[in-house]
C-alpha positions in Angstrom: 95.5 105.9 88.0 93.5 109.2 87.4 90.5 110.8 89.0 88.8 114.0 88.8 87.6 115.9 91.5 85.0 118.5 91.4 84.3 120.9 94.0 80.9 123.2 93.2 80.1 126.0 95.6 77.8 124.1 98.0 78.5 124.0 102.1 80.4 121.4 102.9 84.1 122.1 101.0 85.5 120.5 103.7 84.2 117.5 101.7 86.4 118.0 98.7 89.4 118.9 100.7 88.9 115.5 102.3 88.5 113.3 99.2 91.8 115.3 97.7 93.5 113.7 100.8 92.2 110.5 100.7 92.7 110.4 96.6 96.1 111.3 97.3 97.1 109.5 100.4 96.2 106.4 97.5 98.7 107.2 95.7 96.2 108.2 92.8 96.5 111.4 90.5 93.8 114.2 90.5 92.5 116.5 87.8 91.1 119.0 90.1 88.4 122.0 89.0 86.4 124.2 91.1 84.0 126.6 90.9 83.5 130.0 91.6 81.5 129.4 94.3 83.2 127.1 95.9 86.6 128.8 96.3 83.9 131.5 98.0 82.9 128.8 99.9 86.3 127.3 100.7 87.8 130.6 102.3 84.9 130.7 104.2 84.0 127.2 105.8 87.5 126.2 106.1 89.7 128.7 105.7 91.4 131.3 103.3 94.5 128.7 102.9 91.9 126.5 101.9 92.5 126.7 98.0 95.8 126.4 98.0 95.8 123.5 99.9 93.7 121.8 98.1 95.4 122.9 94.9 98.5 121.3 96.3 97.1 118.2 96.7 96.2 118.1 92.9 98.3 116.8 89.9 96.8 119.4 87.7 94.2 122.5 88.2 91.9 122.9 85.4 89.9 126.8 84.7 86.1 126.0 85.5 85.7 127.7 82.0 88.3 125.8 80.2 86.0 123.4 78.0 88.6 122.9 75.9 90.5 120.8 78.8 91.8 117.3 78.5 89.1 115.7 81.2 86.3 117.5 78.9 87.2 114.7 76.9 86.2 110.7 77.2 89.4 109.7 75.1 91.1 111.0 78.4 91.8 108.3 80.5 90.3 108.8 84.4 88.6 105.9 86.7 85.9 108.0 87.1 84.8 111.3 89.0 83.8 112.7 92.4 82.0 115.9 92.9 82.4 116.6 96.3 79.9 119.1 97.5 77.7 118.6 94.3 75.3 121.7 94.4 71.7 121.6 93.1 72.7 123.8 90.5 75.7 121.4 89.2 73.1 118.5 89.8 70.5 119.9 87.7 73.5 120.4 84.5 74.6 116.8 85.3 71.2 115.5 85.0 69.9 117.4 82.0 73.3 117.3 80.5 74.1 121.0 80.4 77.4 120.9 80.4 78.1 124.7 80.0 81.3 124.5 83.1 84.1 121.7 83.2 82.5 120.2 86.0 79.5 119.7 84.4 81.3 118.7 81.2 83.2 116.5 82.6 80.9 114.7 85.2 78.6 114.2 81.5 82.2 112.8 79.9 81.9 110.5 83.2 78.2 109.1 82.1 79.1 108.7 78.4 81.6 106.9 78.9 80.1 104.3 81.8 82.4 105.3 84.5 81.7 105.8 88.0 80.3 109.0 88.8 79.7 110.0 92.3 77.8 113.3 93.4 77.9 114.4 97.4 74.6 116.5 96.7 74.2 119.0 99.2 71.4 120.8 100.5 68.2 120.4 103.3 65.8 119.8 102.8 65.0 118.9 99.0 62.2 119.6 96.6 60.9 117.9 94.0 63.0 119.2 91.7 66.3 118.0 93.5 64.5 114.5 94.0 63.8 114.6 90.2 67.3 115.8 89.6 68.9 113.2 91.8 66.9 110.3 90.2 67.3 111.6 86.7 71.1 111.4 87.5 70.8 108.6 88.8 68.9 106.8 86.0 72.1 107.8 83.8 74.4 105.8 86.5 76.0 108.4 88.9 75.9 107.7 92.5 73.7 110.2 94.6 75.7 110.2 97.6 74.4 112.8 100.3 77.0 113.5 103.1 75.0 111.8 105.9 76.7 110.7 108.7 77.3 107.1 109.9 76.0 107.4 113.2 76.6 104.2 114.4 80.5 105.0 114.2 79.7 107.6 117.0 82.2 110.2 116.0 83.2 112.9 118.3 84.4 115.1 116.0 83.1 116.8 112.9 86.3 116.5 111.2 85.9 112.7 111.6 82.8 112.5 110.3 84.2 114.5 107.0 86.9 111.9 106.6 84.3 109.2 106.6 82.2 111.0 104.4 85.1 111.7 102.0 86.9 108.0 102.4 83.4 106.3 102.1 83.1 108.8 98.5 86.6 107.2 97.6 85.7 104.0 98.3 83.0 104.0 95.5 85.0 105.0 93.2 87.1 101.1 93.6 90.6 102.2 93.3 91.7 100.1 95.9 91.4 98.5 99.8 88.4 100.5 101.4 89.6 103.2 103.5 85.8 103.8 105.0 85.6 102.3 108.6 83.1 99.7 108.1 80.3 98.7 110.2 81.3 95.1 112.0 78.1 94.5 113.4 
């Protein structure tokens, strides 16, 4: 079993670092790329290790600008895709099929061929153009997924509410048991 992961340079790496975990604590393979920005981004919010660590956790490491690269491909055979923060920018490629990066590439690969798709879109608060973005996206069958806490969990920590986050992102993708707490009323 195959996923890719797709880190783009908004806040919140900490996100992707998370789903890397959880993707691999499943026992599942990742096809990792990231973007410019986010390795920027990584070093900064979480750390300067932060790369490597997540690179570790990844079966393979595809260039950003390598569109020549197997999961650029729909005869490639993935379960789907998490992008994990998903910038406006990388939004706005998803959802008018610019796919001039991997990511973007192979998040489009992900619509084409009718597998699960699921964008942690990332930024506060939105105009029209993300809203437009987000349900033109949508309308194509990716999963807008913003990393919004589930209060009612009451975490104490921010790194717990990442793992939800990033478990509850995992958990869409149907690989498996949940490993999201759930609510139980």
């Amino acid at each position: 079993m195959r996923v890719i992961l797709g880190i783009s340079g908004a806040s919140g790496a900490a996100l992707g670092l998370a789903c890397a975990r959880h993707l691999a604590q499943a026992g599942v393979r990742v096809d990792l790329v990231v973007s410019r920005m986010a390795e920027r981004t990584l070093a900064e919010e979480v750390g300067r290790g932060a790369l490597a660590d997540l690179q570790g956790l990844a079966d393979h490491v595809h260039p950003i600008a390598n569109l020549g690269a197997t999961i650029a491909s729909g005869s490639y055979p993935v379960r789907g895709m998490i992008v994990a923060p998903c910038s406006m920018r990388s939004l706005a490629a998803i959802a008018h099929g610019l796919d001039d990066t991997l990511l973007t590439r192979a998040a489009g690969v992900q619509l084409k061929e009718r597998r699960p798709l699921v964008l942690l879109a990332r930024e506060a608060p939105l105009t029209l153009a993300h809203l437009r973005n987000m349900t033109a996206a949508t309308e194509m069958g990716a999963v807008i997924m913003p990393p919004v806490p589930a209060f009612y969990l009451r975490h104490e920590q921010v790194g717990e509410i990442v793992d939800q986050i990033a478990a509850r992102a995992v958990d869409l993708l149907r690989l498996g048991p949940p490993r999201a707490a759930a609510w139980e009323g």
